[in-house]
N, C-alpha and C positions, 0 to 999 in steps of 0.2 A: 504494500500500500504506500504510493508516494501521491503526495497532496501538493500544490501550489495557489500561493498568497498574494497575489497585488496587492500592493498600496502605494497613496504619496499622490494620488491623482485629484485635480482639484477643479476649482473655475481662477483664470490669470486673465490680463490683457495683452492684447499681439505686440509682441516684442520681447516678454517678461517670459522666466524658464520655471521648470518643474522638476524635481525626480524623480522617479517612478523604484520601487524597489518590486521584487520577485522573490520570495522565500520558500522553498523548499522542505519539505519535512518526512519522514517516515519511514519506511524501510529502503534506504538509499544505499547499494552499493557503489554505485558508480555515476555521475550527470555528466552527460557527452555535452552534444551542441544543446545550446540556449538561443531563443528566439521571442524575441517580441512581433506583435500584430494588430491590427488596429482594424476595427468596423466604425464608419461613420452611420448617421441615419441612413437608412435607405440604401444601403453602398453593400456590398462582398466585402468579407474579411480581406486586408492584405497585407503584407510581409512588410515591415519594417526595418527590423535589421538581427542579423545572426551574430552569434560568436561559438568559435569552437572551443572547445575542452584546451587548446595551446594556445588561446589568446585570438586566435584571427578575427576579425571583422569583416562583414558586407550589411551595405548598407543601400535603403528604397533611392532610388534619384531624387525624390519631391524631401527627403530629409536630410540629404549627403551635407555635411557642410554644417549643420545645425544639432546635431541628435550625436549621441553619442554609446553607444551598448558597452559594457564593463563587468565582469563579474569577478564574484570573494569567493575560491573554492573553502575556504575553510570556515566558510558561512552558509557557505551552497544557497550562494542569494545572487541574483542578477539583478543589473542597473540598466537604468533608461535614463541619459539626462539631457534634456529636452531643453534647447535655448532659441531664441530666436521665435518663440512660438507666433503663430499666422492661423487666421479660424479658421483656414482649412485642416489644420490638424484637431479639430473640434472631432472625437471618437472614444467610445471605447476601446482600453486598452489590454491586452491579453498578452501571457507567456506563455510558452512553450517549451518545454524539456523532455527530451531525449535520451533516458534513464534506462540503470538495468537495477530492477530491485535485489535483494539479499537473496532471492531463490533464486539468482539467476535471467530473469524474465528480462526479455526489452520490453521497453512502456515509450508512447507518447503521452504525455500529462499536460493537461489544461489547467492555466488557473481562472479563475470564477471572471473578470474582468477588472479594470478602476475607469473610472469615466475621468475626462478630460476636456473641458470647455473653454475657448479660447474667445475671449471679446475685444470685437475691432473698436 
């Protein structure tokens, strides 16, 4: 059983930044790649930015430049730090991890979401 936790999402004005944290819990042996994702109203979920278990980074075009993904293995907690904010990033926000539990098991895990409201 591995569980994840957004928080840290709020209402800001376009320009002003956020961090988004992702917290991990439960029967963890091992969290691969980390992924955040955002659904606006109306909109398909879509990929914001990855990082793998060795640091790497990729990053949506519409956030390159402004957003930043980071994670604490020995928190087993992933970052989102979000500057530059524009109402187009007005969404909620999702994580995603790439886990193999204690019995062995690959998992994808969802966390519940954090909303994020940006006013122009």
């Amino acid at each position: 059983q591995v569980q994840l936790v957004e928080s840290g999402g709020g209402s800001v004005q376009a320009g002003g930044s956020l961090r988004l944290s992702c917290a991990a819990s439960g029967s963890i042996f091992r969290l691969n790649e980390m992924a955040w994702y955002r659904q606006a109203p109306g909109k398909q979920r879509e990929l914001v930015a990855t990082i793998t278990n060795g640091g790497s980074t990729n990053y949506a075009d519409s956030v390159k430049g402004r957003f930043a993904i980071s994670r604490d293995n020995a928190k087993n907690t992933v970052y989102l730090q979000m500057n530059s904010l524009k109402p187009e990033d007005t969404a909620v926000y999702y994580c995603k991890a790439e886990a193999v539990d204690s019995r062995w098991r690959s998992l994808e895990v969802w966390g519940q979401g954090t909303l994020v409201t940006v006013s122009s």
